[in-house]
C-alpha positions as CSV (number, residue, x, y, z in Angstrom):
1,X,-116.6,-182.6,102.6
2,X,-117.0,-185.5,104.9
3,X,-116.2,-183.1,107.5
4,X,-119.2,-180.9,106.9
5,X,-122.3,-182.0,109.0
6,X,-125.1,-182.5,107.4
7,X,-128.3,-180.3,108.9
8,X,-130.0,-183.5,110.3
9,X,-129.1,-186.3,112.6
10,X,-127.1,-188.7,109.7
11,X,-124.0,-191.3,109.8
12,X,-121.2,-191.7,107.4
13,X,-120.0,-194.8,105.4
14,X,-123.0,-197.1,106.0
15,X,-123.6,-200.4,104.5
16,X,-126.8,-200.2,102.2
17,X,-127.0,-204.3,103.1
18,X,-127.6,-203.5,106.6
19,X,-130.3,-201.4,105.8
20,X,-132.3,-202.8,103.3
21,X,-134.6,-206.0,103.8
22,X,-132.8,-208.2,100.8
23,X,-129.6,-207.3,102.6
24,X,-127.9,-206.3,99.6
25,X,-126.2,-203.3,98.8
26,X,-122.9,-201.2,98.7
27,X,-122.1,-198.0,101.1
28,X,-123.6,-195.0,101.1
29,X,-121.5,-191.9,101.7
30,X,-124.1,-190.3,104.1
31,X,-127.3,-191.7,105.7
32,X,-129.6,-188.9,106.6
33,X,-132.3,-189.2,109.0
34,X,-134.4,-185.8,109.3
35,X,-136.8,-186.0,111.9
36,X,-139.0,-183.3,110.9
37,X,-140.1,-181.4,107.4
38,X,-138.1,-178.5,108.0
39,X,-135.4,-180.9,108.3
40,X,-135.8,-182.3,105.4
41,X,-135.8,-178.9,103.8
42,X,-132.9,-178.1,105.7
43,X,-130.8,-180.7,103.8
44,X,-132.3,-180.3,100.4
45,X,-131.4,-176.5,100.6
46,X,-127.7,-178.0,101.7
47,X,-127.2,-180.3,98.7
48,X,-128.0,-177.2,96.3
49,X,-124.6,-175.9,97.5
50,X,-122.5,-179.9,97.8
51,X,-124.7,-181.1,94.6
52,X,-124.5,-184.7,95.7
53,X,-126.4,-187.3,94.2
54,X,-130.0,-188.1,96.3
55,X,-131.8,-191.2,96.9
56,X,-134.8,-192.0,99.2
57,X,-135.4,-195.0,101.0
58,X,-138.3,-195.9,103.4
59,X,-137.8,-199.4,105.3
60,X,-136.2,-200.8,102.1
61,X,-138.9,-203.7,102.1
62,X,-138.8,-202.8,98.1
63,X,-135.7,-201.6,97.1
64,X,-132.4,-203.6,95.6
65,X,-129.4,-201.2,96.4
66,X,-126.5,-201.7,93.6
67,X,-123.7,-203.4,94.8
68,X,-121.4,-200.2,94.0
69,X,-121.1,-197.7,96.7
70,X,-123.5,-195.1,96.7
71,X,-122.0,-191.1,96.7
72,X,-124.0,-189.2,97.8
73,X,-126.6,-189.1,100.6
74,X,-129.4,-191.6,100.9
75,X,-132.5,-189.9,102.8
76,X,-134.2,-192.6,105.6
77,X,-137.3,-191.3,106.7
78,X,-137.7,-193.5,110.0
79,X,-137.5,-190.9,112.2
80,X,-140.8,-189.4,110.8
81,X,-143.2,-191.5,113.4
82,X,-146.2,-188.4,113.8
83,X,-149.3,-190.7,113.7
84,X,-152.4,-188.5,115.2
85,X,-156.2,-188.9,114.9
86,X,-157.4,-185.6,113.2
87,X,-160.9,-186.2,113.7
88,X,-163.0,-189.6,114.6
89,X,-162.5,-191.1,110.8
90,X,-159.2,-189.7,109.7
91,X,-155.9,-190.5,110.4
92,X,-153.0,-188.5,109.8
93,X,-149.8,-190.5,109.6
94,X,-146.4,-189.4,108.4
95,X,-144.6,-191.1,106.2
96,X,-141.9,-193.3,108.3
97,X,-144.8,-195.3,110.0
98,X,-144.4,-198.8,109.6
99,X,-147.8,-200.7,107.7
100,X,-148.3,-202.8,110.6
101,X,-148.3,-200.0,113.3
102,X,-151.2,-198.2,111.6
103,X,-153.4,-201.6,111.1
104,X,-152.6,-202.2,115.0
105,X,-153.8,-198.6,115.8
106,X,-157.0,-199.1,113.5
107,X,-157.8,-201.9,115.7
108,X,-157.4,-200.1,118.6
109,X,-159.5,-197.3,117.8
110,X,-162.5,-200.5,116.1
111,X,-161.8,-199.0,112.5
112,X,-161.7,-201.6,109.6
113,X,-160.7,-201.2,106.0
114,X,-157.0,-201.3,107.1
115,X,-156.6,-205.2,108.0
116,X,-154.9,-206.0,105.1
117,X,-152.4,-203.7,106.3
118,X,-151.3,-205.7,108.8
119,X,-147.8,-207.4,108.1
120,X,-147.2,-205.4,104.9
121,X,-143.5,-204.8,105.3
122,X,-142.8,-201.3,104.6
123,X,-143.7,-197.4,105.7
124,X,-147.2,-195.5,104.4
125,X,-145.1,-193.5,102.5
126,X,-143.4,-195.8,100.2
127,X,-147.2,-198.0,100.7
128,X,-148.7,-194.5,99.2
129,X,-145.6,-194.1,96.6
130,X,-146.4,-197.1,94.5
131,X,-150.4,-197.0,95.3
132,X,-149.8,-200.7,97.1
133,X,-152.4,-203.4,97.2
134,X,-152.8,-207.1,98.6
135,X,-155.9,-209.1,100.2
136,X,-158.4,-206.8,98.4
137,X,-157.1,-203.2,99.9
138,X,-155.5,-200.7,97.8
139,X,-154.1,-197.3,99.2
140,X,-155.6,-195.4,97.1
141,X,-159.1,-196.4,98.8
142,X,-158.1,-195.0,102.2
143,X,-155.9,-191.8,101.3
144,X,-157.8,-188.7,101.1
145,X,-154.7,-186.5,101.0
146,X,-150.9,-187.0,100.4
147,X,-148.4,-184.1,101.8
148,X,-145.1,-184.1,99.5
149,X,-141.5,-182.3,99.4
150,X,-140.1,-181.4,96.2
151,X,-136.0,-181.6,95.6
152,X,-136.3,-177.5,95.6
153,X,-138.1,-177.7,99.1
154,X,-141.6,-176.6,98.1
155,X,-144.4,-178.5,100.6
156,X,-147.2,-179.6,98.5
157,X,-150.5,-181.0,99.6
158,X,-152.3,-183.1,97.0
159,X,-155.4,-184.6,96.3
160,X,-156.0,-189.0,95.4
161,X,-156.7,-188.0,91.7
162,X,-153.5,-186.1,91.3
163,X,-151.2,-189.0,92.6
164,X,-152.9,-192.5,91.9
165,X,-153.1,-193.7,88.2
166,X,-153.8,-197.1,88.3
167,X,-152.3,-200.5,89.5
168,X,-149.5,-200.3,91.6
169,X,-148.8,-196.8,89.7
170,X,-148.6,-193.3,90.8
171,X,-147.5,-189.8,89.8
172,X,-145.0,-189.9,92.2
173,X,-143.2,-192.7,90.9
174,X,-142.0,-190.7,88.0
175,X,-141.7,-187.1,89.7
176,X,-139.0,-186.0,92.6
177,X,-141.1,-185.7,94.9
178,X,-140.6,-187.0,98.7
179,X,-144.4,-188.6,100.6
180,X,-144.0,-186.8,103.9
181,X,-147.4,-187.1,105.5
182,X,-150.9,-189.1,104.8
183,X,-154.5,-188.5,105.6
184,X,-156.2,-192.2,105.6
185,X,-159.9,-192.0,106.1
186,X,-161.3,-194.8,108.2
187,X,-165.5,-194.3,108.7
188,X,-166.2,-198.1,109.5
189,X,-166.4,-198.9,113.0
190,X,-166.3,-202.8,113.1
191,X,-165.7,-205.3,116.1
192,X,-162.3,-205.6,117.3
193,X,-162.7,-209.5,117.2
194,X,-163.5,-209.1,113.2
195,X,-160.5,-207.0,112.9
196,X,-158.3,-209.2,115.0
197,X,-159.4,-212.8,112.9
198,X,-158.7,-210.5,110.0
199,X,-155.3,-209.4,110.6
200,X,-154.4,-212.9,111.6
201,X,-155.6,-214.3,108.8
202,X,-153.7,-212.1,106.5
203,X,-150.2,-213.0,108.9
204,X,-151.3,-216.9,108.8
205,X,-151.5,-216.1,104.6
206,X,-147.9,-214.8,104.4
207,X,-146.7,-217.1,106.6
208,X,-148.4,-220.2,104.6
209,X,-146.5,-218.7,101.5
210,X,-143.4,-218.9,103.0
211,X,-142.8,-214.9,102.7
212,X,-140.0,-214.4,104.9
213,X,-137.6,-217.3,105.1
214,X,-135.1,-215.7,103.5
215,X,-134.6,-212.0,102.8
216,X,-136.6,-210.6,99.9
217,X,-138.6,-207.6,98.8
218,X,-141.7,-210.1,98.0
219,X,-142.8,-209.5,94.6
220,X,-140.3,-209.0,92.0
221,X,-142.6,-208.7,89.3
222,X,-145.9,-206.2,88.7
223,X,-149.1,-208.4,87.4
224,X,-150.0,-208.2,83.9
225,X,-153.7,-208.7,84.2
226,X,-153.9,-208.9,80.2
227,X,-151.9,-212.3,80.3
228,X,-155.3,-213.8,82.0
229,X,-152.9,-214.8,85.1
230,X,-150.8,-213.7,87.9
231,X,-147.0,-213.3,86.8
232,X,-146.0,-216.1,89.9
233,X,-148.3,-218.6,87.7
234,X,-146.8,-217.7,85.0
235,X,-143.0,-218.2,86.3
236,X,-144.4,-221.4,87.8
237,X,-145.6,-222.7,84.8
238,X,-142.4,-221.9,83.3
239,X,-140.5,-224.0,86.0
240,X,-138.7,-220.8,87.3
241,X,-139.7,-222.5,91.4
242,X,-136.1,-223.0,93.1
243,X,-134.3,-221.7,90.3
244,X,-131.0,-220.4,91.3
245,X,-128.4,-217.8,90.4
246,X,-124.9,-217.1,92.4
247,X,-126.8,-216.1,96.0
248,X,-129.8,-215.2,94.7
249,X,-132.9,-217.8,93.9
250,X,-136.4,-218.1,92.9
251,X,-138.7,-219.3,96.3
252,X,-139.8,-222.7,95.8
253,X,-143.7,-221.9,97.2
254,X,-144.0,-218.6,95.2
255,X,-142.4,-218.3,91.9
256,X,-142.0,-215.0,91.6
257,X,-140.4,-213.9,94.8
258,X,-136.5,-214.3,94.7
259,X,-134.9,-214.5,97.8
260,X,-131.6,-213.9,99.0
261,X,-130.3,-217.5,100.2
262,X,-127.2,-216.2,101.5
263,X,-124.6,-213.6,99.7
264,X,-126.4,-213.0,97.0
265,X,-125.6,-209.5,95.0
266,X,-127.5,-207.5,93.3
267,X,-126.6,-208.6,90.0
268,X,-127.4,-212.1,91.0
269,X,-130.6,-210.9,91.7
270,X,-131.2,-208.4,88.3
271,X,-129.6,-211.4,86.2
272,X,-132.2,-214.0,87.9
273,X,-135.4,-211.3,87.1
274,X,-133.7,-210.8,83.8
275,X,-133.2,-214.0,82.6
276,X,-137.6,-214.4,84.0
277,X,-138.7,-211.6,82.1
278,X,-137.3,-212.7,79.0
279,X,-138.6,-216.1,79.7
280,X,-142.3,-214.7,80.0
281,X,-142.2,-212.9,76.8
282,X,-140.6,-215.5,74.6
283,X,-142.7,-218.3,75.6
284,X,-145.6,-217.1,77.5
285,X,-146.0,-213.3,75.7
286,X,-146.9,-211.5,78.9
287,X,-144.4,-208.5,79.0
288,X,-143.9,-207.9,82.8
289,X,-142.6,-204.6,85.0
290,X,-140.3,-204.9,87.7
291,X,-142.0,-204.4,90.9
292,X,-138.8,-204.1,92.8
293,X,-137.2,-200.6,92.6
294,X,-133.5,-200.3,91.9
295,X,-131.6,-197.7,93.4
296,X,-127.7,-196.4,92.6
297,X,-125.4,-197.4,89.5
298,X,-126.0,-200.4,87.9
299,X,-124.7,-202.2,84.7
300,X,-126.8,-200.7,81.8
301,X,-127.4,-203.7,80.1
302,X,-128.7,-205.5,82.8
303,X,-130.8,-203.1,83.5
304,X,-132.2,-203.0,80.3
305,X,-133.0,-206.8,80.5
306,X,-135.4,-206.3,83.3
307,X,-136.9,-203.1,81.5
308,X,-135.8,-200.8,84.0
309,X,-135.0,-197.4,82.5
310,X,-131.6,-195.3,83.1
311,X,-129.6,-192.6,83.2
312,X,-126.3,-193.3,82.0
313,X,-123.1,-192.5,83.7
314,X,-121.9,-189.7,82.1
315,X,-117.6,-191.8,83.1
316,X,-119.1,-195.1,82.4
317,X,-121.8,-194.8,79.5
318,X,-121.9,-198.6,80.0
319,X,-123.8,-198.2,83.6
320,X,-126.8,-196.3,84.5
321,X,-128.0,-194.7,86.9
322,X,-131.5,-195.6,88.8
323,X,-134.1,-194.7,91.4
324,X,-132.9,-191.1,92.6
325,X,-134.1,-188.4,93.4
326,X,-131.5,-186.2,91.9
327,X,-128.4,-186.3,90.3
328,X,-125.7,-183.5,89.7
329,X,-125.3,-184.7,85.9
330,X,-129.2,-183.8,85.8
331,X,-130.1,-180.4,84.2
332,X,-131.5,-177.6,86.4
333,X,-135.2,-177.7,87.0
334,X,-137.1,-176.0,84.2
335,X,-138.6,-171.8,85.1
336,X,-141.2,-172.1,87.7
337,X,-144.6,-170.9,86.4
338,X,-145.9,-168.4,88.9
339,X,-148.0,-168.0,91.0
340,X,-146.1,-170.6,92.4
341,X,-146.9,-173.1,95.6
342,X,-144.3,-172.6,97.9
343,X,-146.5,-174.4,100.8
344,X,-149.8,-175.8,101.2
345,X,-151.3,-178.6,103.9
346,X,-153.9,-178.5,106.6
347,X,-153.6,-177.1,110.1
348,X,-153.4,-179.9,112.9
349,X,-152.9,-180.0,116.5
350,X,-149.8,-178.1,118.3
351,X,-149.1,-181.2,120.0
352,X,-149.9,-183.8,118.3
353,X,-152.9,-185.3,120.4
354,X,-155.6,-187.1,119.3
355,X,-158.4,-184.3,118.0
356,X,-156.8,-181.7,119.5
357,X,-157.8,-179.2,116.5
358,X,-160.6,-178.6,114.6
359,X,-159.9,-180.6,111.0
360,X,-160.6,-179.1,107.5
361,X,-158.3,-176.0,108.0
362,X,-155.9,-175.7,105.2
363,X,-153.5,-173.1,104.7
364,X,-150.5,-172.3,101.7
365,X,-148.6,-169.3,100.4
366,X,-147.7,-168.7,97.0
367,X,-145.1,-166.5,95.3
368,X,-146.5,-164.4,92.5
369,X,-143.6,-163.6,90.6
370,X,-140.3,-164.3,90.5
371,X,-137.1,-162.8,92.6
372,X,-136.2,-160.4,89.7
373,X,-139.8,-158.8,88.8
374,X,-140.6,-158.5,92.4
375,X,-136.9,-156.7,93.2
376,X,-138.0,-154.4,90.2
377,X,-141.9,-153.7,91.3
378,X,-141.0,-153.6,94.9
379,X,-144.7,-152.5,96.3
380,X,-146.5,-155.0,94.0
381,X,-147.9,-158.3,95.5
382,X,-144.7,-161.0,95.7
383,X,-146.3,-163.8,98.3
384,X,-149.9,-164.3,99.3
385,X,-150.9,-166.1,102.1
386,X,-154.0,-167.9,102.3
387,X,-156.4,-169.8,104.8
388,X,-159.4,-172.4,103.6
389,X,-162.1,-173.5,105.6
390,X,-165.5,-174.6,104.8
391,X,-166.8,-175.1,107.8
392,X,-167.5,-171.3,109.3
393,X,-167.8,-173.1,112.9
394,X,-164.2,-173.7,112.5
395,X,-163.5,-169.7,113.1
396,X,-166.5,-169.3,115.4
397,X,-165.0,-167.1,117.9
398,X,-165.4,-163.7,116.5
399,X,-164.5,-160.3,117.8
400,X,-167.2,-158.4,119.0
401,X,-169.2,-156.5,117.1
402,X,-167.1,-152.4,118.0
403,X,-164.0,-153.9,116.0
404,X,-165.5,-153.4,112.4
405,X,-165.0,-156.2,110.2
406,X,-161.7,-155.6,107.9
407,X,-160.2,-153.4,110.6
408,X,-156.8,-153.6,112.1
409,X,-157.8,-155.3,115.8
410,X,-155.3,-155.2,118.6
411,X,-155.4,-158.4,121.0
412,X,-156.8,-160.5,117.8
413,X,-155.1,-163.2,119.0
414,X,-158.2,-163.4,121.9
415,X,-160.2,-164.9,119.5
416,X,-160.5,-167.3,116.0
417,X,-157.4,-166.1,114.0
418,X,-155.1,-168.0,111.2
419,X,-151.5,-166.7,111.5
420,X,-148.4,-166.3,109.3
421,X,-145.0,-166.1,110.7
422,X,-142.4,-164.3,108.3
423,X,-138.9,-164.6,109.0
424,X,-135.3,-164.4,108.5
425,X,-133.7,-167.9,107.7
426,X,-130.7,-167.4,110.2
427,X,-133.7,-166.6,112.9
428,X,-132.6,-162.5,112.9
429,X,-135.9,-161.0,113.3
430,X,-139.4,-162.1,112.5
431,X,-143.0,-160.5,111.4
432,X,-146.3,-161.9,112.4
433,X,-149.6,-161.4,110.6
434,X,-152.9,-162.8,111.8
435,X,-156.4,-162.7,110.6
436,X,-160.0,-163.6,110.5
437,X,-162.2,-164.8,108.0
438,X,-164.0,-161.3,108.1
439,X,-161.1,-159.5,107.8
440,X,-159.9,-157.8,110.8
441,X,-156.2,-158.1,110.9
442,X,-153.2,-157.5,113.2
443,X,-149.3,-157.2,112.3
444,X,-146.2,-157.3,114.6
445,X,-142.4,-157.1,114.0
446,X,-139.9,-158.4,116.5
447,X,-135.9,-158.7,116.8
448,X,-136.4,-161.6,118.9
449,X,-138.9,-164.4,119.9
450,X,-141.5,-161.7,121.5
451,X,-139.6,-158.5,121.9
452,X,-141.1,-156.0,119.3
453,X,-138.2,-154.3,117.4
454,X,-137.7,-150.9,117.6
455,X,-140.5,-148.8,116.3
456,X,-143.5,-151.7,116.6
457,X,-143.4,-151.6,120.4
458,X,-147.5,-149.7,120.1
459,X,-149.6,-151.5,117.3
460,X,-150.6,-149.4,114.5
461,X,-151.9,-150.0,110.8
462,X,-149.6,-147.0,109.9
463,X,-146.5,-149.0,109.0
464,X,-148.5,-152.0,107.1
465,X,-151.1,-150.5,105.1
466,X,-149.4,-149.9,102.2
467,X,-147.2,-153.2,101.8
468,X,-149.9,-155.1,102.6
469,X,-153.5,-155.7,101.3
470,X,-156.3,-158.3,102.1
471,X,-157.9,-160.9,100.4
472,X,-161.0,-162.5,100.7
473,X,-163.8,-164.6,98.8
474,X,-166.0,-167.3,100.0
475,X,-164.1,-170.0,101.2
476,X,-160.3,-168.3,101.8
477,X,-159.0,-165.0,103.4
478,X,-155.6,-164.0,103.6
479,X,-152.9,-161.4,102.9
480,X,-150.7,-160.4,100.0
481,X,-146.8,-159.0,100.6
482,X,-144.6,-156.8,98.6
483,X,-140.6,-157.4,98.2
484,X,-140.5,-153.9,99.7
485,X,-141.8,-155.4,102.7
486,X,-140.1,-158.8,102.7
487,X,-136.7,-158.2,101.4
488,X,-134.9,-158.0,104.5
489,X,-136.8,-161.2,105.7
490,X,-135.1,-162.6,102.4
491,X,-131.4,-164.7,102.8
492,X,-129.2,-165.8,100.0
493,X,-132.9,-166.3,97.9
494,X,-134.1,-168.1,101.3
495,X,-137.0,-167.2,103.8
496,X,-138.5,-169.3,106.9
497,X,-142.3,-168.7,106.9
498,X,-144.4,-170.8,109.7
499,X,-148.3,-170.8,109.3
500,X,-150.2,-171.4,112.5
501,X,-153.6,-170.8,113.6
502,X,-156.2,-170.5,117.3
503,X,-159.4,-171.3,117.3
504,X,-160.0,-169.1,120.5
505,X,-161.1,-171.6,122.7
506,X,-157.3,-173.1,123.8
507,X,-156.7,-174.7,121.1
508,X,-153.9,-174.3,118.4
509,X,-152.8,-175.6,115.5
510,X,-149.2,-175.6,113.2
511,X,-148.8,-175.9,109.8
512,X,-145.9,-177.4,108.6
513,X,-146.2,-179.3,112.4
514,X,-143.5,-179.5,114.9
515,X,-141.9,-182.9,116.6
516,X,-141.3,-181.0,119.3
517,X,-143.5,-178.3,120.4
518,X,-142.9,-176.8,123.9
519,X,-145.7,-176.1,127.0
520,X,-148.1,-174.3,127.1
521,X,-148.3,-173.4,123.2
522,X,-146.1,-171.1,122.0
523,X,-145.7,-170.3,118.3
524,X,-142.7,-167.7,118.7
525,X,-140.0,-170.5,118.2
526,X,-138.0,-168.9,114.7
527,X,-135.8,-172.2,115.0
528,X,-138.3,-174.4,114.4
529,X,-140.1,-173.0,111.5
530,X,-139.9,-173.8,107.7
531,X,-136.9,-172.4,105.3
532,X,-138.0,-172.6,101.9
533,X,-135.9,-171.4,98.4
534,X,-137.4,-167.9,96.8
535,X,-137.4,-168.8,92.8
């Protein structure tokens, strides 16, 4: 299988140590690097078929990789860089940004409430993924909106309240579910010289602490706020300060960081936070949650004495498994409940400029029933497609007023449209649909990017108006499909769908967003748009 590349850039037989900030950890089979969402898709619709095991890594400023060599493919999301004002307050960012880089752009754009930012190792995603906090900032205070992949592919925009749930706890920390993209919302403008004495007094803080003299992932331990005091007074009461075990040992400024002093293992480590946790329950009764998050095969037990829970090894029931995504030994996902989201996120800019869209466009397509009711209702509705906007200056370029509203328009694409591209995974053909928000509509099939197939070279309703129909309220417009319609669009249970949109004034917008979109605009690119898994 080594043999079989892997649909994103990725290496083979990489040390985990090299990788991670505690520079501890086995080798990893594969290390996959997708550099865009659909490929990220791309691999997770692979691994249905190689069924290895998954884990997820972001800088690895918070992760202890097992000392046993990981098997299956560990998923890096460094490549994912996107970071693009969306309007003059918010700040789109996708998840493989480091902390630092979006507290330097805040100060170059004079936005504060991201100072404490500064110097936090990690990426936004992970930041996001365990709702982080230090200085006084939390996250959760400046995300308005979290984009997430599922194992089964399925692109998911959701909202503060669904994800954050308290002190460094989120949704996400007990669902598979990968942080691709943030919206942070920034609306203080403050001096540059405020923010600068900020961020440097946040670096002079860590530095004072002693942070990074030797590798660590800072904070082993969560705060128990019911003990009346931080866990690293508690382990410094408890005389845990310089406290060593084979490589590993406790810092001797902060006593609950423990630092790798040179070869230490993970087990060093585990047995060090172990031997602590016990130590703050038996003599100080504050029960404490590892803050650092194990990933691969551990020894059960030891596990178990740091509170970790595990999934064990179905050939060794005496380890366990931690921190992935997915294993093979894990059951299939339950029935999906339809409708069903198969992708949902906002519109931004083609090409990733600064403001280069209107914001507050947001766009998904559900399937309404599953593979096997649609094949056996086949001019029923199976997908519907769906654009949001609150703001009716967002679509302010109508068609004038001889193209009745609700009418199939020729050269819609002249004025404020949201589009849907429909097609084939393996890029064979491709339909188009676009619409306003007062329903005129247009629909065009082609073999290839731009030539119309056989039969669609003149636009007419005549071949859509009966496997398609409208919808519309006050907010949304869209479309519905029937399987009649799709089925040859439809794979091996896979499709590519691509949701775009023009405001009509030269400016254009992708949802899910391309790293490399060509120039001028053009949204006829079936390569680069979005393969998702039919249910």
């Amino acid at each position: 299988m080594s043999e079989i590349p892997l649909p994103c850039h990725f290496e083979t037989d990489v040390s985990l140590s090299k990788k991670a900030y505690y520079g501890i950890g086995g080798t990893a089979r594969f290390f996959a690097k997708p550099e865009t969402f659909a490929e990220l898709a791309n691999l997770l619709l692979w691994n249905r078929t190689f069924r290895l095991p998954l884990a997820l890594m972001g800088s690895g400023s918070n992760i202890l990789f097992s000392d046993t060599d990981f098997p299956g493919i560990v998923i890096s999301l460094e490549r994912m860089q996107r970071l693009t004002w969306l309007s003059d307050d918010e700040l789109l960012s996708e998840a493989g940004v480091e902390n630092t880089l979006i507290a330097e752009e805040l100060f170059s754009a004079g936005k504060g409430g991201g100072e404490w930012l500064y110097r936090l190792p990690g990426q936004i995603g992970a930041t996001v993924r365990m709702n982080a906090r230090c200085f006084g900032g939390e996250v959760s205070e400046i995300t308005t909106g979290i984009l997430t992949i599922s194992v089964d592919g399925r692109l998911r925009w959701r909202q503060p309240g669904e994800v954050f749930h308290g002190y460094k706890y989120t949704s996400l920390m007990e669902n598979p579910e990968i942080v691709v993209a943030v919206l942070l919302r920034f609306p203080e403008c403050r001096p540059t010289e405020e923010i600068l004495s900020a961020m440097r007094r946040h670096e002079e803080e860590r530095t004072k602490k002693h942070h990074f003299d030797f590798p660590s992932c800072g904070s082993t331990f969560k705060n128990n706020y019911a003990a009346g005091r931080s866990s690293g007074q508690i382990f410094e009461e408890l005389g845990f300060k310089g406290q060593p075990e084979g490589g590993a040992m406790v810092s001797e400024q902060h006593a609950n960081f423990i630092f790798n002093r040179g070869g230490a293992t993970a087990e060093d480590v585990l047995t060090l936070a172990g031997r602590m946790r016990r130590a703050a329950l038996d003599k100080a009764g504050a029960e404490l949650d590892l803050e650092v998050q194990c990933v691969g095969l551990f020894d059960a037990e030891l596990l178990g004495s740091c509170g970790v829970g595990f999934v064990a090894d179905s050939k060794e029931p005496s380890k366990g498994w931690v921190g992935l995504l997915w294993h093979p030994d894990e059951d299939e996902q339950p029935a999906s409940v339809f409708p069903c989201l198969l992708m949902q996120g906002p519109v931004v800019g083609y090409s990733a400029l600064d403001r280069e869209f209107p914001s507050g466009i947001f766009v998904e397509v559900e399937q309404l029933c599953s593979l096997e009711e649609a094949s056996a209702a086949p001019e029923a509705p199976f997908l519907r497609w769906t654009t949001r906007s609150h703001d009716p200056a967002l679509f302010s370029v109508k068609p004038p007023s001889r193209f009745p509203a609700g009418t199939f328009t020729e050269g819609l694409w002249q004025y404020s449209v949201s589009e849907l591209f429909i097609a084939r995974a393996d890029g064979a053909g491709y339909m188009e649909f676009e619409m306003t928000p007062e329903g005129h509509w247009v629909a065009l099939c082609f073999d290839a990017p731009r030539q119309r197939s056989t039969g669609f070279e003149l636009l007419s309703a005549e071949p859509w108006s009966r496997q398609v129909r409208l919808v519309q309220d006050k907010d949304s417009f869209g479309m519905e499909f029937c399987w009649q319609l799709l089925n040859p669009f439809i794979s091996e249970q896979v499709i590519a769908l691509q949701c775009s949109a023009s405001s009509g004034r030269g400016e254009f917008g992708l949802f899910p967003w391309w790293n490399s979109p060509s120039s001028p605009a053009d949204f006829h690119q079936p390569d680069q748009f979005f393969r998702i898994l039919l249910l």
